[in-house]
C-alpha positions in Angstrom: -1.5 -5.5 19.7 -2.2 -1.7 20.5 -1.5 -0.1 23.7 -5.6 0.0 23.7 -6.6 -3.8 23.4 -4.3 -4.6 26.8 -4.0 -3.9 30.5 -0.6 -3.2 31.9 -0.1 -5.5 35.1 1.4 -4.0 38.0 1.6 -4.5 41.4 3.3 -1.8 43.7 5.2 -3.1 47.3 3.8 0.0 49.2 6.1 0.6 52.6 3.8 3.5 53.9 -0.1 4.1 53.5 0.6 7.6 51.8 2.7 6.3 49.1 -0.8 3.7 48.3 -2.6 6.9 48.1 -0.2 8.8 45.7 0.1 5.6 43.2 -3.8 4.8 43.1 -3.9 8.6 42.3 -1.9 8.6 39.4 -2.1 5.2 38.0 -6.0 7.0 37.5 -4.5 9.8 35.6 -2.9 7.6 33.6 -5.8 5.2 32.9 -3.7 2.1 34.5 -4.8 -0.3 37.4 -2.2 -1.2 40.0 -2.8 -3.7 42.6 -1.4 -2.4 46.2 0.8 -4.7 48.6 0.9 -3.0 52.3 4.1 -3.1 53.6 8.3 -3.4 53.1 10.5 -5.8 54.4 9.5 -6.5 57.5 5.8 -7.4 56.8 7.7 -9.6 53.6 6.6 -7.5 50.9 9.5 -8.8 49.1 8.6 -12.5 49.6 5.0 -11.4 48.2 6.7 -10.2 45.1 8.6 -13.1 44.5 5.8 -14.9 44.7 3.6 -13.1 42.7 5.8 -12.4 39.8 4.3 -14.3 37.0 1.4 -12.2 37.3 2.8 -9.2 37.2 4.9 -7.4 34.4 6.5 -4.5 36.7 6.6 -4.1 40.1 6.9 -0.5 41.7 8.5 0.0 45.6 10.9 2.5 47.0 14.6 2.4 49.2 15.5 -0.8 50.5 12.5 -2.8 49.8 12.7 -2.1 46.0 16.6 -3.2 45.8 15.6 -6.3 47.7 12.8 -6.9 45.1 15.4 -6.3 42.2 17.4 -9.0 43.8 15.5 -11.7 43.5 12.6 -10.8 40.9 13.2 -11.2 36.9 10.7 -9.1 36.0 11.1 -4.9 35.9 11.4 -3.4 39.4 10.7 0.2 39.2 11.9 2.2 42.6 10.1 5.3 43.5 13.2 8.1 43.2 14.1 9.8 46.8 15.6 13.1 46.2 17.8 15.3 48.5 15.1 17.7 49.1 12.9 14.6 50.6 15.8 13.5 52.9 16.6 16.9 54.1 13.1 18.3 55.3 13.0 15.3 57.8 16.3 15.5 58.8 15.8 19.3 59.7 12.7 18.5 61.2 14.1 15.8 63.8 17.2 17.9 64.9 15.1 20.6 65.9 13.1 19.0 68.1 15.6 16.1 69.3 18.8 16.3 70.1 20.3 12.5 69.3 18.8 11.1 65.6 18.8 7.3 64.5 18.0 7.0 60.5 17.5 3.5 59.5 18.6 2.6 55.6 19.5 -0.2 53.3 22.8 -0.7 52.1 22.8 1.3 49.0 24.0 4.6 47.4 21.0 5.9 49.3 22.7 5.5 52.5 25.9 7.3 51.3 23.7 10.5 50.6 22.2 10.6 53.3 24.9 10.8 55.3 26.6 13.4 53.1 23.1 15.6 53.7 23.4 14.9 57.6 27.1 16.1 56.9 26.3 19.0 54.6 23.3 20.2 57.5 25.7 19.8 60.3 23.7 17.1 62.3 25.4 16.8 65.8 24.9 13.1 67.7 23.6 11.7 64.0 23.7 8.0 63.5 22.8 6.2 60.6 22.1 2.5 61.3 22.5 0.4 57.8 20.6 -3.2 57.1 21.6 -5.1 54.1 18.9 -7.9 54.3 16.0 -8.8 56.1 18.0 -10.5 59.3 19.6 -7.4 59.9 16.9 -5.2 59.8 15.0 -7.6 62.3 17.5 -7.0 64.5 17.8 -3.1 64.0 14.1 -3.2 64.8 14.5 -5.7 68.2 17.0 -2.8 69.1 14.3 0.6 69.2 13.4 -0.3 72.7 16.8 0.2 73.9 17.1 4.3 72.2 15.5 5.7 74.7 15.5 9.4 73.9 16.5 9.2 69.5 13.8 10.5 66.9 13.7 7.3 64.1 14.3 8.3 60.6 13.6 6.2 57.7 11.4 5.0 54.9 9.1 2.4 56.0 5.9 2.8 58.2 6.8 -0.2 60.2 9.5 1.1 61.3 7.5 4.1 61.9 4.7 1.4 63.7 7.3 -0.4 66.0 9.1 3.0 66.9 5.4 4.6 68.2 5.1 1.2 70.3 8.4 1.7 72.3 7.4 5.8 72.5 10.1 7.1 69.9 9.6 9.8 67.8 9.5 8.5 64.2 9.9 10.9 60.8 9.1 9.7 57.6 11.0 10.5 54.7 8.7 10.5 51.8 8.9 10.8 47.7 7.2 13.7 46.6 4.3 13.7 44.4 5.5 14.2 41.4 8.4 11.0 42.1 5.7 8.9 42.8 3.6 10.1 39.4 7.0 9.2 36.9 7.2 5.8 38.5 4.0 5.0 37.6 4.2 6.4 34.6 7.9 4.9 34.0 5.7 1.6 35.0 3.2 1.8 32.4 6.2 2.8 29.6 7.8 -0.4 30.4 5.1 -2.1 30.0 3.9 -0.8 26.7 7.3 -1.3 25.2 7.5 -4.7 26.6 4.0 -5.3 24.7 5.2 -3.6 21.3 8.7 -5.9 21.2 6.7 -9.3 22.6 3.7 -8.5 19.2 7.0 -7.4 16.5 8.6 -10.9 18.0 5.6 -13.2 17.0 4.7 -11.1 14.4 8.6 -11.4 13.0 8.0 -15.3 14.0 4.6 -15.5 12.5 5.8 -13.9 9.2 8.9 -16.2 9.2 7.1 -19.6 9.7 3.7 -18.8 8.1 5.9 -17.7 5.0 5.2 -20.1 1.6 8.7 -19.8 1.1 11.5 -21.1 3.3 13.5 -19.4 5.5 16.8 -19.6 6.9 19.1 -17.2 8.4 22.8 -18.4 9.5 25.2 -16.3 11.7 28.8 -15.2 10.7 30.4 -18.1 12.8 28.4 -20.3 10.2 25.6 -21.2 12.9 22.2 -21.6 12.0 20.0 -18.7 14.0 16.5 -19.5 12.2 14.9 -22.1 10.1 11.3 -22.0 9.5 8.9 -24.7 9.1 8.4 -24.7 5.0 12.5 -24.7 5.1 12.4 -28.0 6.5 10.1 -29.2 4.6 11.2 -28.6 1.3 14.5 -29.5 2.5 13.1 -32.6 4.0 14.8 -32.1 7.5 12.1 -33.0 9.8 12.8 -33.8 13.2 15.7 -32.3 13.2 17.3 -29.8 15.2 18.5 -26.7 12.9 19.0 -24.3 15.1 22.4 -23.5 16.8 23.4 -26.0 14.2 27.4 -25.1 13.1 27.4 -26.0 9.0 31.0 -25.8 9.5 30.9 -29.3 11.2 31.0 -32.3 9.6 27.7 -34.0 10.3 25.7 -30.7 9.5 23.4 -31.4 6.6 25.0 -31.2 2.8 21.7 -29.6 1.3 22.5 -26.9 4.2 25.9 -26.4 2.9 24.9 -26.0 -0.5 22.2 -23.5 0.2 24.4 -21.3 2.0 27.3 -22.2 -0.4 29.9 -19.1 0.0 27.0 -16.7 1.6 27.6 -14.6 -1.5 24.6 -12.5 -2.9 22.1 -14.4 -5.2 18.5 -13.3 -6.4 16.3 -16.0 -8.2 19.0 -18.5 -8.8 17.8 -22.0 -9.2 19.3 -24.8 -7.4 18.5 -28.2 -8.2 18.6 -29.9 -5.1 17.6 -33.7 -4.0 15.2 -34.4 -6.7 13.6 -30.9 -6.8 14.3 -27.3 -8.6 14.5 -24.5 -6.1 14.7 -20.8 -6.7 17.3 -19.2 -4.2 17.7 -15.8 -2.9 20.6 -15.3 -0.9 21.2 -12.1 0.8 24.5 -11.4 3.2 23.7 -9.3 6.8 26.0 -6.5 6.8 26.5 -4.2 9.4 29.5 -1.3 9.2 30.8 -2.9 6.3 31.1 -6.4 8.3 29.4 -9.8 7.6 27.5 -10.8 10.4 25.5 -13.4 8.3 23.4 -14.6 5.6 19.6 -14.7 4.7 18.7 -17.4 2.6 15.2 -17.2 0.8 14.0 -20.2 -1.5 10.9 -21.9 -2.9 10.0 -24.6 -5.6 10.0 -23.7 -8.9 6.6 -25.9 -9.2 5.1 -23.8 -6.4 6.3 -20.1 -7.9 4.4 -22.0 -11.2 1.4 -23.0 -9.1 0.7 -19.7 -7.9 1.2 -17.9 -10.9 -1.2 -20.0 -12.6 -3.4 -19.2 -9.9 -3.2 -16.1 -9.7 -3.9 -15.1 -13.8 -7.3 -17.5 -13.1 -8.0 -14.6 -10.0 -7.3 -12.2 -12.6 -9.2 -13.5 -15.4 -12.1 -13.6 -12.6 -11.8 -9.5 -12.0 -11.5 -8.9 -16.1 -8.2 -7.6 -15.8 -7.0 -10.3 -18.6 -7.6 -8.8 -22.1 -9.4 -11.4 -24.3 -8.1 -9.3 -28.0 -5.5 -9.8 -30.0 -4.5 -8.2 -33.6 -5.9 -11.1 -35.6 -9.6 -9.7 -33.9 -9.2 -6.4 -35.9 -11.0 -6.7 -38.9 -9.8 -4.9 -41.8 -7.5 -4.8 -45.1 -7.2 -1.8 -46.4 -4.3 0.5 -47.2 -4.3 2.4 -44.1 -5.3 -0.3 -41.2 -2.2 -2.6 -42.3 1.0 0.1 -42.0 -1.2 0.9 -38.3 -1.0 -2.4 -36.9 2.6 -2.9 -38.2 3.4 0.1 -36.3 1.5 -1.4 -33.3 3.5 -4.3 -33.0 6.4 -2.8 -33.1 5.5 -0.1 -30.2 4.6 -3.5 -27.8 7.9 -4.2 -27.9 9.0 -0.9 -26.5 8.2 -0.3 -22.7 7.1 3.6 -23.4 4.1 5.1 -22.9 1.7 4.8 -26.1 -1.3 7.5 -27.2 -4.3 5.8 -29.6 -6.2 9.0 -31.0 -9.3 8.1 -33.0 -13.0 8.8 -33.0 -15.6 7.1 -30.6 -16.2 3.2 -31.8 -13.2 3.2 -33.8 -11.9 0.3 -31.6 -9.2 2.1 -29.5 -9.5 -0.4 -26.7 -9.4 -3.2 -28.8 -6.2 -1.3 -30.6 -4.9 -1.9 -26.6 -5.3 -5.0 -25.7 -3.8 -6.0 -28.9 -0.8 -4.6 -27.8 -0.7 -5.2 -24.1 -1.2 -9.3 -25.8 1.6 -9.4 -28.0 3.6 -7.3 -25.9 6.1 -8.9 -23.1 3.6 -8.1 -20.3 1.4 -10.2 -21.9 1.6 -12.5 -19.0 0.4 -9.9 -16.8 -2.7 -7.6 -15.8 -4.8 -5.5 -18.1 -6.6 -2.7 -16.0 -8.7 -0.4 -17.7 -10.4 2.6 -16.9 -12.4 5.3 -18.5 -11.6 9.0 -17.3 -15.1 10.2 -18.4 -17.0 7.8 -16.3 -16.1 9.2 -13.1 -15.6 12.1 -11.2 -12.7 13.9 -10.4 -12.4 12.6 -7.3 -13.7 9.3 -7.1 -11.4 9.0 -10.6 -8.2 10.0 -8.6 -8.9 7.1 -5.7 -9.5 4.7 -8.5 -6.2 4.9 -10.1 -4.3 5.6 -7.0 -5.9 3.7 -4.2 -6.7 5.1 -0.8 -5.9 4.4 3.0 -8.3 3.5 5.6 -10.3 6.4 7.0 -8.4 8.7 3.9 -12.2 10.1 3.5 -15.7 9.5 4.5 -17.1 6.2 3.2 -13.4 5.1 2.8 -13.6 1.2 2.7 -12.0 0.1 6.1 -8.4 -1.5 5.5 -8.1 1.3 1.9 -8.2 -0.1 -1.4 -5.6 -0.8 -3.9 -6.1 1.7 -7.0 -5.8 0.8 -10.4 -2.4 1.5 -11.2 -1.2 -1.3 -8.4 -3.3 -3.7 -10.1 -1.6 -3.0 -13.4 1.8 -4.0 -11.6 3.7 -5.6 -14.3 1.1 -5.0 -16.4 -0.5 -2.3 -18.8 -2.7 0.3 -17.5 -5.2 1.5 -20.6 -6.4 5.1 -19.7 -9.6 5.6 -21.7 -11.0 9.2 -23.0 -7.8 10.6 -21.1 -8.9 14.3 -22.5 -11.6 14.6 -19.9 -9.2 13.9 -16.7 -8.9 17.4 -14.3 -5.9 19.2 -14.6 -5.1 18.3 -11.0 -5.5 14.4 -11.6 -3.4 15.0 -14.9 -0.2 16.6 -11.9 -0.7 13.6 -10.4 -0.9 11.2 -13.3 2.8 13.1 -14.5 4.3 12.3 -11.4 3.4 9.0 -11.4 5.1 8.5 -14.8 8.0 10.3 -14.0 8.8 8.9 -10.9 7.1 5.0 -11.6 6.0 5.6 -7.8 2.6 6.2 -6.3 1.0 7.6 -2.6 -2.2 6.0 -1.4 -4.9 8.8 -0.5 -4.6 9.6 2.8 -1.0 7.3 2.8 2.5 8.4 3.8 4.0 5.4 2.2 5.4 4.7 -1.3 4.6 2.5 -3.7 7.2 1.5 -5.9 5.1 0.8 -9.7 5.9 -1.0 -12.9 3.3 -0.2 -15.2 2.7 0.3 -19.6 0.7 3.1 -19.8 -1.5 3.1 -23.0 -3.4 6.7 -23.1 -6.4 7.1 -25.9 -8.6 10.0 -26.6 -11.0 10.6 -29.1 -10.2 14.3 -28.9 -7.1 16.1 -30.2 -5.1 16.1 -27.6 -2.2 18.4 -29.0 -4.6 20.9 -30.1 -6.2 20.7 -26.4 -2.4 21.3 -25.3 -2.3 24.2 -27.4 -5.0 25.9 -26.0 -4.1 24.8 -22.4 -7.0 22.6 -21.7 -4.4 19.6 -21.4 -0.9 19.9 -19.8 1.7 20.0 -22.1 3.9 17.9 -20.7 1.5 15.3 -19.8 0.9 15.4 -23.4 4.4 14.6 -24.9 5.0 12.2 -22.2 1.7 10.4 -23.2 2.8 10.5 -27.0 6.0 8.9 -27.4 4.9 6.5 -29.3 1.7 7.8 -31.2 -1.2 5.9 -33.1 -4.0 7.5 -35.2 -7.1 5.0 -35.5 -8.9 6.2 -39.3 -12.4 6.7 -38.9 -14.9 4.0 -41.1 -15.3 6.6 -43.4 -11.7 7.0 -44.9 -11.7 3.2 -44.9 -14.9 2.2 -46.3 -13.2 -0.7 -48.3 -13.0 -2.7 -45.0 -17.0 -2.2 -44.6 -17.3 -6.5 -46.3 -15.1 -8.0 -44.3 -16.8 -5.7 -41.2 -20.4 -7.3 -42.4 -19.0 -11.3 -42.5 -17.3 -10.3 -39.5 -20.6 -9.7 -37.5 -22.7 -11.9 -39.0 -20.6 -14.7 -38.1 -20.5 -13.1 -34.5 -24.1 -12.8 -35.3 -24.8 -16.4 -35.5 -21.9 -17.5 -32.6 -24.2 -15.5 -30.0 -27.7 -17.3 -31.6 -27.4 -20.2 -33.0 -30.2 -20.7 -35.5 -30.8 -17.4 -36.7 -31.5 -16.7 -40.3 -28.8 -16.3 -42.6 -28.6 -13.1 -44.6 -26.8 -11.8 -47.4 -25.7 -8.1 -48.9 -25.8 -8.0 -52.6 -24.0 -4.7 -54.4 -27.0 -2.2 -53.5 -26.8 -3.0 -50.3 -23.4 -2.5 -49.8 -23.9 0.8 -51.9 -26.1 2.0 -49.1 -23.6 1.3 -46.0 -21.3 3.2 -48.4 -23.1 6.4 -48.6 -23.3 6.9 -44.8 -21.1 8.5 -43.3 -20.8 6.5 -40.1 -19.4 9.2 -37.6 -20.4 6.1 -34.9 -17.7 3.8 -37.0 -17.7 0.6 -36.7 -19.2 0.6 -33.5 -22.1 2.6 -35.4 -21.9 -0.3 -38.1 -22.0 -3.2 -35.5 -25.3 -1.9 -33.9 -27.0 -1.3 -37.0 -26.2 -4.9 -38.3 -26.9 -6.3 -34.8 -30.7 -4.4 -35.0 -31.5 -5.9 -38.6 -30.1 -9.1 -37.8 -32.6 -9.3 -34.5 -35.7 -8.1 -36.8 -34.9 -10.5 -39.6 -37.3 -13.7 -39.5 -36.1 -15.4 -42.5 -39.1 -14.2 -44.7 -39.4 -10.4 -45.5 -36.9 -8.8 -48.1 -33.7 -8.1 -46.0 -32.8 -5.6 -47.9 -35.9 -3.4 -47.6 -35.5 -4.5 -43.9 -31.9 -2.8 -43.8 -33.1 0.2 -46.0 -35.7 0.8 -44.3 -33.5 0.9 -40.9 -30.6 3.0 -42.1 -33.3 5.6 -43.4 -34.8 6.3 -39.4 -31.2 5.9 -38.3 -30.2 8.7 -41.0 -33.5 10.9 -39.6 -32.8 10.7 -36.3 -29.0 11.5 -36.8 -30.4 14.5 -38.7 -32.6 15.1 -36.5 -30.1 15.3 -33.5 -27.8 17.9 -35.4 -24.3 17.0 -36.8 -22.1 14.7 -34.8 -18.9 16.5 -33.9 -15.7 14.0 -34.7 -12.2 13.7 -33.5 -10.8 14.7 -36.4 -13.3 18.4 -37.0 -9.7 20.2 -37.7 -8.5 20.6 -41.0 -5.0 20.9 -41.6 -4.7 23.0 -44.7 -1.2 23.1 -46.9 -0.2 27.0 -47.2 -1.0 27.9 -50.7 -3.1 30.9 -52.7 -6.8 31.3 -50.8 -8.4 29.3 -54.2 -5.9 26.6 -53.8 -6.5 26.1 -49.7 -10.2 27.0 -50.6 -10.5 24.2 -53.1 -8.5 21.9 -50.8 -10.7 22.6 -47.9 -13.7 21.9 -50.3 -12.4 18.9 -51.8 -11.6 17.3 -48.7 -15.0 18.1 -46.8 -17.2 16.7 -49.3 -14.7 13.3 -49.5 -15.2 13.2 -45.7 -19.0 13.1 -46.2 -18.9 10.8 -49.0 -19.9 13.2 -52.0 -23.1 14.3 -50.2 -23.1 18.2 -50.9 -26.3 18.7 -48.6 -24.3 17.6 -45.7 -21.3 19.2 -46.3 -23.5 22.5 -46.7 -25.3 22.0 -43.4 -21.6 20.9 -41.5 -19.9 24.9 -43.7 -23.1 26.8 -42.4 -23.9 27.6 -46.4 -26.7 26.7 -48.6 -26.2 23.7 -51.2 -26.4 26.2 -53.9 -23.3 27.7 -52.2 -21.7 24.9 -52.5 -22.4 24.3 -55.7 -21.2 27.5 -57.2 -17.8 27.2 -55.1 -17.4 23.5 -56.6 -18.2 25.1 -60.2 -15.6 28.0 -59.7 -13.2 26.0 -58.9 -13.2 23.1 -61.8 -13.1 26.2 -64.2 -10.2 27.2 -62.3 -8.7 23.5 -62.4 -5.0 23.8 -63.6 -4.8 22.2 -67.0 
């Protein structure tokens, strides 16, 4: 509860109008309402407090009638503070007007100060009269007739009425100001604090019995101090009172003895116990180096199951359960195999992984594979793609934010990605187009397996596989500086390179039954097809800088125009050609892999390799390798000419 969503209740015993005044004036400055009780001990403000102390949670008074209060009320009394200067400027004022002066006090530490003042001002024919209940100051009061000739001091304006019947001189001795401002403040403090430790004791209360898992706390001397209700019953101890329960004595209950067994530290030990399997938690109270008790923590191990099994359906619900493993990649050829060997050995490792290949080469497949054979398996999947957002909506995604952290911040904040992935893996998609200032971020993250909320001051402690993929070269980026070097190696411990379709064209059949049978899965009924050797010829001669994304979509778009009776493979010819014209059309695709590393050798030797290896990449098609050089075909030509008459023999 918030110091905003309650109103302190006060009442204030007022002994003189003045001091009404002063506290309706500042309980206003301080945004408080105070209900006002005229008069002290004579008019029984006391009595009226006693009485009305369940509706109050802090009275305020002053001198005598606030110590009687104290002494009979439980709630907070908070006395209006008298100081010297307040006793003086009356006492100076009576003595030079009258020569014999009566003060009236309670019986308190007041009393003794004021006759040290009286003392300290040289106060001839001074009498201080003391009361030390309300007999006695009924009597003190039956008494004014008979001082004919005193000035009255004291506190009280009935003694200040009863004096001005009987034609004495009265002085008043009254807090200042500023005295009477602190108590009400002081009042208001009390209250709020009372507030704040009432909502942390039934929030501590509502936590401990609303809790799925049971709860019991036991002193040093072996008594029991809590025990919620899920304690009880999993324990099946209803009906029974726990608390202030020794489990020293004999008739204490044996399942409580073996729960608490020696009190001795215990995380996730399980404890069969009457018929059931419990997982304990035990965890000693220690205060400068003593024992002062024990905390024991437990739950049934078919619950902990229960939830879990709930929980991965919630998660299957928000896609963050991967649905591939590596029997879903398709392929047999001499470079896919030694890849996924190498995969399956990096999902056993808990460090950071970095899939580089070109765009629809099936990087996030590559991923999930892992994550699924890995020993996180069990846990989430959360993936994001860095070129999807913007910087900073990208940065509140994988880190999460805090209520009113920025405008249009959802109220309560959001949990970012990299919570989600908690136990998990965290697959970072197209990483090479994250901001340099997200990328800090990211580092620290990794470094320090911690995160801060946007717009938070609190830490997140984080266990979370990172698996980074690019479809960029992300050393040569680090090179140049458009991607942090260290971000970089600590992305790349353990490195995969996805081949492009082209360099592993031999796995272009098994693609084809692959989606055809996909194919006919998502339409049942739809015309078979079948590729004889021209056709596969064709798909051969692309150069599919799509991969087998590329390959997919092309099937998928002669499979859906394909009604059983035209010649399929004009159908697919003719499809491939516009494809092929509108690629051209559209200018050369740039790849992942555009570099060329080229072994040190004479200029006709690198020459010939960088020739050699262009024309592979673009499956023997000299017009194409011409256009990606920037030189004619005839160019070409000539350069491939030179360089078989300068073949070694």
């Amino acid at each position: 509860m918030s110091s905003a969503s309650f109103k302190p209740r006060i009442l204030c015993v007022s002994i003189y109008d003045e001091m009404a005044q002063l506290v309706r004036q500042s309980a206003g400055q301080f945004g408080v309402e105070v209900d006002i009780f005229n008069g002290g001990i004579y008019s029984c403000g006391h009595i009226h407090a006693l009485k009305m102390e369940n509706q109050y949670d802090v009275i305020i008074s002053q001198a005598g009638t606030a110590i009687a209060i104290q002494q009979m009320v439980k709630i907070p009394v908070v006395p209006i503070q008298i100081t010297a200067s307040d006793i003086i400027s009356p006492l100076r004022e009576a003595a030079e007007h009258h020569k014999k002066l009566l003060c009236i006090t309670y019986d308190s530490n007041l009393s003794e100060d004021i006759e040290e003042l009286a003392a300290f001002a040289k106060l001839k024919n001074f009498q201080q009269v003391i009361y030390r209940n309300a007999q006695d100051f009924s009597n003190i009061i039956d008494r004014l007739p008979s001082l004919k000739g005193a000035a009255v001091i004291g506190f009280g304006g009935c003694v200040m009425d009863k004096a001005a019947q009987h034609g004495l001189p009265y002085y008043l001795i009254r807090s200042s100001k500023n005295s009477v401002r602190q108590a009400v403040l002081s009042a208001r403090n009390i209250v709020e604090q009372h507030i704040k430790e009432r909502t942390r004791s039934r929030r501590l209360n509502n936590i401990i019995n609303y809790s799925l898992s049971g709860i019991i706390s036991v002193n040093s001397d072996k008594t029991v101090a809590i025990c919620n209700r899920p304690a009880k019953q999993i324990l099946d101890l209803h009906g029974k009172k726990l608390v202030g329960m020794n489990l020293g004595a004999a008739s204490s209950p044996p399942e409580l003895k073996q729960m608490l067994g020696s009190g001795e530290y215990t995380v996730d030990k399980v404890l069969p116990l009457k018929g059931k399997t419990l997982v304990v938690n035990r965890v000693p109270i220690r205060v400068r180096e003593h024992d002062q008790g024990t905390i024991i923590v437990f739950q049934e191990l078919s619950k902990i199951q229960q939830i879990e099994t709930e929980a991965r359906v919630q998660l299957a619900s928000k896609g963050l359960v991967p649905k591939y493993e590596f029997e879903d990649i398709v392929g047999a050829s001499t470079t896919l195999d030694p890849l996924i060997a190498e995969a399956k050995r990096y999902a056993h490792s808990v460090a950071s992984i970095l899939i580089e290949g070109e765009t629809g080469s099936g990087k996030e497949l590559l991923a999930q594979s892992i994550h699924n054979f890995s020993e996180r398996r069990k846990g989430p999947f959360v993936a994001v793609n860095c070129a999807a957002l913007p910087e900073h909506l990208l940065e509140s995604e994988l880190f999460g934010y805090e209520e009113g952290a920025f405008t249009g911040a959802r109220k309560g904040g959001k949990a970012g990605m990299f919570e989600l992935a908690h136990r998990g893996t965290l697959f970072l998609d197209e990483i090479s187009e994250m901001s340099l200032a997200t990328q800090v971020r990211l580092l620290r993250t990794l470094q320090e397996k911690e995160i801060f909320r946007i717009g938070g001051d609190r830490v997140t402690n984080i266990d979370v596989r990172i698996i980074a993929a690019s479809n960029r070269d992300l050393y040569a980026m680090a090179q140049e500086g458009s991607f942090r070097r260290d971000l970089f190696f600590r992305l790349s411990i353990l490195p995969l390179q996805i081949p492009p379709l082209r360099k592993r064209k031999e796995d272009i059949p098994a693609l084809i039954a692959h989606f055809i049978k996909k194919s006919h899965q998502s339409v049942p009924g739809r015309s078979q097809v079948a590729f004889d050797k021209d056709m596969l010829a064709k798909l051969n001669a692309h150069n599919w800088p799509g991969n087998v994304r590329e390959l997919e979509h092309i099937l998928e778009r002669a499979f859906t125009l394909y009604d059983g009776q035209q010649d399929f493979a004009a159908l697919l010819t003719d499809i491939m050609r516009r494809h092929c014209q509108r690629q051209a059309l559209a200018g050369p695709t740039p790849q992942q892999d555009d570099f060329l590393r080229v072994p040190r050798g004479t200029m006709a030797e690198m020459e010939r390799y960088i020739l050699e290896t262009s024309l592979e990449e673009f499956g023997g098609n000299k017009k194409a390798l011409a256009d990606a050089l920037g030189i004619s075909r005839v160019t070409v030509w000539k350069k491939l000419k030179e360089l078989e008459g300068q073949a070694p023999q």
